[in-house]
C-alpha positions in Angstrom: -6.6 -1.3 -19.3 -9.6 -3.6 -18.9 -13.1 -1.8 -19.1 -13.6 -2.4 -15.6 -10.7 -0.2 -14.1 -9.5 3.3 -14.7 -6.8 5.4 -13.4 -6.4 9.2 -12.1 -3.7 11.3 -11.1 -4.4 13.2 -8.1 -2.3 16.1 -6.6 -4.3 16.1 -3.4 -4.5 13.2 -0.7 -7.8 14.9 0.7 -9.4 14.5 -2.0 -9.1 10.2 -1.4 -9.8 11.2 2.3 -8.3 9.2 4.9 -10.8 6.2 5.1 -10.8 5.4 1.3 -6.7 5.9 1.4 -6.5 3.7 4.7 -8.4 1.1 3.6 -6.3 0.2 0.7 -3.3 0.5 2.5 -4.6 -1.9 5.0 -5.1 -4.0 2.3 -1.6 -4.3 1.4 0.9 -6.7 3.5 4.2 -4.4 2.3 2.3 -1.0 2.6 3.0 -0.2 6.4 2.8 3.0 8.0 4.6 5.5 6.4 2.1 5.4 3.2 -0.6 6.1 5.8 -3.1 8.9 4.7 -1.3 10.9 8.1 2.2 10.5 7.4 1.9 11.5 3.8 -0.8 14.4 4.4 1.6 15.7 7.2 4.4 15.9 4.5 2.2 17.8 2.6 0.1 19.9 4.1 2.4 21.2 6.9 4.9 22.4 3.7 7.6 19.8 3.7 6.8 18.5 0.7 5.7 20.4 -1.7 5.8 21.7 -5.5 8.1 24.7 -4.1 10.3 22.2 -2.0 10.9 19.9 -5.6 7.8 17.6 -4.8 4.8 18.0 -6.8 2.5 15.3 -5.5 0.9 13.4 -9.0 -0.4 9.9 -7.2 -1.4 7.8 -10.0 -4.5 5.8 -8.4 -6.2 2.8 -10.0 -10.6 2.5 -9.4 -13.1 -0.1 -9.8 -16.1 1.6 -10.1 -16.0 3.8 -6.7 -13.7 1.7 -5.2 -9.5 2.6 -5.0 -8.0 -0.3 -6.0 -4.6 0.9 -6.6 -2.1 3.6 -6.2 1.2 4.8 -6.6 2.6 7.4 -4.4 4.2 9.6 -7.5 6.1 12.7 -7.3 7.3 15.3 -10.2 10.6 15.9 -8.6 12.3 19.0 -9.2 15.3 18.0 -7.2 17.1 14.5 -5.7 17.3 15.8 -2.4 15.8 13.6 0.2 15.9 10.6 -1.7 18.7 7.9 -0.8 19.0 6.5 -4.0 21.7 9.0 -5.4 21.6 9.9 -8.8 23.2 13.3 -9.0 26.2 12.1 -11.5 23.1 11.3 -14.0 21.8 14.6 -13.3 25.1 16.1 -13.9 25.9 14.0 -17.4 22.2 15.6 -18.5 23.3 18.9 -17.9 26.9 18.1 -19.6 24.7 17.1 -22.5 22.6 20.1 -22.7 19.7 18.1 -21.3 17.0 18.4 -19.4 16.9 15.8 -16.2 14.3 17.8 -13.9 11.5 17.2 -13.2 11.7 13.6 -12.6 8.9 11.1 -12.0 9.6 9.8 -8.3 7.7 6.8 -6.8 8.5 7.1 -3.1 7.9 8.2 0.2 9.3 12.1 1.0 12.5 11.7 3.1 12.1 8.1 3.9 14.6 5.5 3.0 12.5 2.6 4.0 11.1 -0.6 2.3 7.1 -0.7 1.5 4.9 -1.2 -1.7 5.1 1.5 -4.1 2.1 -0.5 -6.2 -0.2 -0.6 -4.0 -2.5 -2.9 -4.3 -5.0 -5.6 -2.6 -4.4 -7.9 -4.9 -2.3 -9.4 -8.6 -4.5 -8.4 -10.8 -4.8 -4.1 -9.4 -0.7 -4.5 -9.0 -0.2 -5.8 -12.6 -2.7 -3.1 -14.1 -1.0 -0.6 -12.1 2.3 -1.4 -13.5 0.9 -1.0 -17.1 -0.5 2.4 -16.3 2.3 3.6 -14.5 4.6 2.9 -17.7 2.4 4.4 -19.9 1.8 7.6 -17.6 5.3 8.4 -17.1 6.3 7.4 -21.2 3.4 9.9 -22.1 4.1 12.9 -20.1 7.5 13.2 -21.5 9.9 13.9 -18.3 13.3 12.3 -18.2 13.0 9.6 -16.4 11.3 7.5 -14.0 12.5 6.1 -10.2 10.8 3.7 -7.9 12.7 3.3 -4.9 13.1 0.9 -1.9 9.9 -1.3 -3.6 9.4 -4.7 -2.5 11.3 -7.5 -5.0 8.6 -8.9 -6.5 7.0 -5.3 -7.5 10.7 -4.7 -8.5 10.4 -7.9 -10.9 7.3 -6.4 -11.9 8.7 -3.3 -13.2 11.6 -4.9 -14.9 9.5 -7.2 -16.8 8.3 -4.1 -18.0 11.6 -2.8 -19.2 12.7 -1.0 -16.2 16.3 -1.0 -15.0 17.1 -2.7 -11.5 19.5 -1.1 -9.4 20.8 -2.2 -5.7 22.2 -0.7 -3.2 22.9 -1.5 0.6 21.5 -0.6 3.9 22.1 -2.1 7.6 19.3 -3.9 9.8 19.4 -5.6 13.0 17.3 -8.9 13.1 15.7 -10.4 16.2 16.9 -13.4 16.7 14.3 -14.1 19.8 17.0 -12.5 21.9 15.4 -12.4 26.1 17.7 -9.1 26.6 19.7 -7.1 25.7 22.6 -9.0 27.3 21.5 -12.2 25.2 21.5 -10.3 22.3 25.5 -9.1 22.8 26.3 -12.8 24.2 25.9 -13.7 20.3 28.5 -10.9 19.7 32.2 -12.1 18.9 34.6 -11.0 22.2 35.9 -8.2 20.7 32.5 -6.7 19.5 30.9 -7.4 22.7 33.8 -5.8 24.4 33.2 -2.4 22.2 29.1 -2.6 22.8 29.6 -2.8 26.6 32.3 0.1 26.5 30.1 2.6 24.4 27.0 2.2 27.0 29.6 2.5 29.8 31.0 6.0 28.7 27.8 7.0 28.6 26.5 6.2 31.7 29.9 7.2 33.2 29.1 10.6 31.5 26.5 11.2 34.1 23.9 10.9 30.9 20.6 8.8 31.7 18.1 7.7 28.4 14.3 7.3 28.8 12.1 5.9 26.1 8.4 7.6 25.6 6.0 6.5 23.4 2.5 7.2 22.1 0.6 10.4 24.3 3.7 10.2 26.6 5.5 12.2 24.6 4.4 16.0 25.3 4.5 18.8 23.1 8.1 20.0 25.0 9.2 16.7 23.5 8.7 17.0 20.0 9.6 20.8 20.6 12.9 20.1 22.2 13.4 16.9 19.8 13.6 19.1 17.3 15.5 21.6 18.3 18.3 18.9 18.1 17.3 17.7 15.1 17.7 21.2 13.3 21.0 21.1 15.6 22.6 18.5 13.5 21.8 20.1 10.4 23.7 23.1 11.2 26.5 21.7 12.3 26.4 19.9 9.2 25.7 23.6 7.1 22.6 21.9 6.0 19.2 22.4 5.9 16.4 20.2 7.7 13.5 18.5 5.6 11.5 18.6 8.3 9.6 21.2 10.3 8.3 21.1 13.6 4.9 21.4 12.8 5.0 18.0 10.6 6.5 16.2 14.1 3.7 17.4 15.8 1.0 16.4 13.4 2.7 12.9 12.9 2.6 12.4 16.8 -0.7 13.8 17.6 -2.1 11.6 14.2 0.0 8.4 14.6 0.9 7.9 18.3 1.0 4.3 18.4 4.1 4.1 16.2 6.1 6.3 17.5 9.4 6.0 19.9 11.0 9.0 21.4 14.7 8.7 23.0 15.1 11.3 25.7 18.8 11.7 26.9 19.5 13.6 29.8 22.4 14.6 32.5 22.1 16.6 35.8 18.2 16.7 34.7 18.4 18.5 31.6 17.5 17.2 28.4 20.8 17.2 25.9 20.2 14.8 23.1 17.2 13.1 21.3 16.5 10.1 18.9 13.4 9.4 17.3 12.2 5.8 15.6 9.1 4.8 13.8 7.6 1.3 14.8 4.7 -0.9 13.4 3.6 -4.6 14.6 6.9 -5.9 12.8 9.7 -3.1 12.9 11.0 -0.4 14.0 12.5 2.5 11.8 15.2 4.7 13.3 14.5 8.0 11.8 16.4 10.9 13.3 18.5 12.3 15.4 20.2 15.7 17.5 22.2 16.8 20.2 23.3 19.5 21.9 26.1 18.6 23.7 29.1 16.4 22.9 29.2 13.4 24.8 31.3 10.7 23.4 28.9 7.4 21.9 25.7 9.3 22.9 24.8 8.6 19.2 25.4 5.0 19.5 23.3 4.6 22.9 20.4 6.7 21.3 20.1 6.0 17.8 21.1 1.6 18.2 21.6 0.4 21.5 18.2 1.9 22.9 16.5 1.0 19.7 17.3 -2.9 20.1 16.1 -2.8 23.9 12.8 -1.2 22.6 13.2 -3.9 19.9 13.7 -6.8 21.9 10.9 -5.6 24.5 8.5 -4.9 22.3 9.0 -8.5 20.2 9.7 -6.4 16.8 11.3 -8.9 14.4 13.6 -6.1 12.6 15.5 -2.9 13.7 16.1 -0.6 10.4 19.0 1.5 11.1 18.5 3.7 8.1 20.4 4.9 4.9 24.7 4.0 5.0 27.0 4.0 7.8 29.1 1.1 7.8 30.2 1.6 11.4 26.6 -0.4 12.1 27.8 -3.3 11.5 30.1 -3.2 14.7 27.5 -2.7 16.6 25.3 -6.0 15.6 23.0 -5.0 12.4 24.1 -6.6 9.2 24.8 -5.5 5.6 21.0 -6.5 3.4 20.5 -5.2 0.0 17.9 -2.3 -1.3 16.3 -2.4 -5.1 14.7 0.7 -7.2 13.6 0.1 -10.6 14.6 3.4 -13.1 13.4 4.0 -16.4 14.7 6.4 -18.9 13.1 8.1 -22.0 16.2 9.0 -23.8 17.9 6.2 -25.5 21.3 7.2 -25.5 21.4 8.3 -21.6 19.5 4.7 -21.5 22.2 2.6 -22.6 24.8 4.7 -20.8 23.1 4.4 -17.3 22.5 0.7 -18.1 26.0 0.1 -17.8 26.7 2.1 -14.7 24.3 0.3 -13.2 25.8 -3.3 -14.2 29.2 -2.1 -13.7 28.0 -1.0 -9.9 25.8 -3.8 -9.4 28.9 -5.7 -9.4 30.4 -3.2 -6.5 27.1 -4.1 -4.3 27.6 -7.7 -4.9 31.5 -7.4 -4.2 30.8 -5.0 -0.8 27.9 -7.4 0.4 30.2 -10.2 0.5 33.2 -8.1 2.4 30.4 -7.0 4.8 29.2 -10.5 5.2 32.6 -11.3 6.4 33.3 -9.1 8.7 29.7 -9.3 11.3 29.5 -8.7 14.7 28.4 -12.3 15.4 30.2 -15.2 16.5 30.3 -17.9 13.5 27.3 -20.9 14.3 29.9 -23.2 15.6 31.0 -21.3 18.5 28.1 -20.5 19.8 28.4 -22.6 23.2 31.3 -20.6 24.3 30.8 -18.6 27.0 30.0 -14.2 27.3 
């Protein structure tokens, strides 16, 4: 570490303050909003998570002087839930072994399966420094292992250059081509894809059930109340648990208005489902989702069809759809590939998970290709022929 920098691990955002923590943030391109000081606060401070939840905030932060130059948004993870990158079976072959695998060390955001820095930094030189002393943290404090997820490539080739394993995985996206409408945007659709798009939104209108998009300080208290409602809804019906509590949806949309899209569905005036998506100058996130009654391709209209409007009016150049679900791809968003970087301390579980890695590397190239092959959109050379 050069004489002019030094690191600190802090267990407390507050601490930073949300100016300092903005700032930097601002600073970085791939940062975005959900490592803004009131998205990760809210995760904190309203309970979600939390040491007692399995996430023990430990940022590693790089200074100059007085200045943050760096940070890392580090976890000691007692669990893997709510992390999209599964590693249970490693988990599991540590315990066969009489091992210890929790805590981890988790670079990530809380419940978020979306792309952003995870060295933050404002420039090279702060990102390669904080590469070293995240290495060197994690080897010193002795816990299993070490997982950076959904990080940009080239902090991903950072990483691996410093020994750290690359893994890949797949999610779905929708990309703007420029579309006018949404009916341009289905015109690129092969016949029979098209055909399937226009039917879901049918049922649903023929379903009596009418969607309205709020955003910013449109969205009322009743919303985010009644939103989730329907988002603990689909946990239960699921025998899960939610992440998530009410009180972090509140703070989020009372903090961060300007980024966030509400999908209201209703019939006969009532309000029966709900979708909610995360947006910034560039993209939009689709986050969650509820309802309370069955209505068939509700959750198609909600959570993908209103999305791309809202995408298409609004200019974004990218719809994230979130974590799996191959049944995307019908519906116009197309197979990309994720990266997390893992180290781990023990040698033997080193070289083991080394080679599950290569030997499903292999799978993610093999699925990529099938998915490639089988998009919604008409190949380039038919593209004159007619909706």
């Amino acid at each position: 570490m050069s004489d002019d920098y030094c690191t600190r691990v802090i267990d407390d955002l507050s601490v930073i303050g949300r100016a300092r923590w903005d700032e930097l943030i601002a600073s970085d391109p791939h940062a975005g909003v959900f490592l803004r000081f009131d998205f990760l606060h809210a995760l904190h401070d309203t309970g979600c998570a939390t040491p007692r939840a399995g996430w023990a905030p430990q940022f590693l932060t790089l200074w100059r002087g007085d200045a943050l130059v760096g940070a890392v948004p580090l976890y000691a993870k007692g669990n893997s839930y709510g992390e999209y990158v599964f590693d249970w079976g490693w988990a599991e072959a540590y315990q066969r072994h009489d091992m210890a695998y929790y805590p981890k060390w988790l670079a990530a955001v809380p419940f978020t399966p979306v792309g952003g820095s995870r060295l933050i930094a404002a420039d090279d030189t702060a990102r390669a420094l904080l590469a070293d002393a995240l290495v060197a943290t994690v080897q010193a404090n002795e816990l299993s292992s070490l997982h950076v997820l959904f990080a940009p490539p080239a902090q991903i080739d950072l990483l691996a250059a410093r020994g750290l394993m690359v893994r890949r995985g797949v999610q779905f996206h929708w990309r703007n081509a420029g579309y006018a409408d949404f009916d341009a945007f289905c015109a690129q659709l092969t016949q029979p894809k098209r055909k399937k798009v226009r039917a879901e939104r049918r049922k649903v209108a023929e379903a009596g059930v009418t969607l309205q998009r709020l955003t910013g300080h449109d969205i009322t208290r009743d919303d985010w109340r009644f939103f989730h409602r329907c988002y603990k809804h689909t946990y239960a019906t699921h025998w899960s648990t939610p992440y998530l509590n009410l009180a972090f949806f509140e703070r989020i949309g009372h903090a961060l208005p300007e980024h966030m899209l509400l999908v209201l569905a209703r019939r006969d005036g009532e309000p029966i489902a709900s979708s909610l998506g995360i947006f910034d100058a560039q993209r939009l996130y689709g986050r969650y989702w509820g309802a309370l009654a069955e209505v068939p391709c509700l959750h198609f209209e909600a959570c993908y069809y209103q999305m791309i409007e809202f995408a298409i009016e609004r200019q974004l150049a990218v719809f994230e759809g979130g974590a799996q679900g191959a049944h995307k791809l019908a519906r116009g968003l197309d197979a990309v590939q994720t990266l997390s970087a893992h180290w781990i301390a023990d040698p033997q579980m080193r070289a083991a998970i080394g080679r599950f890695i290569e030997r499903e590397s292999d799978q993610v190239e093999h699925t990529l290709d099938e998915l490639h092959e089988h998009r919604a959109f008409r190949p380039v050379a038919m593209s004159s022929e007619t909706p």
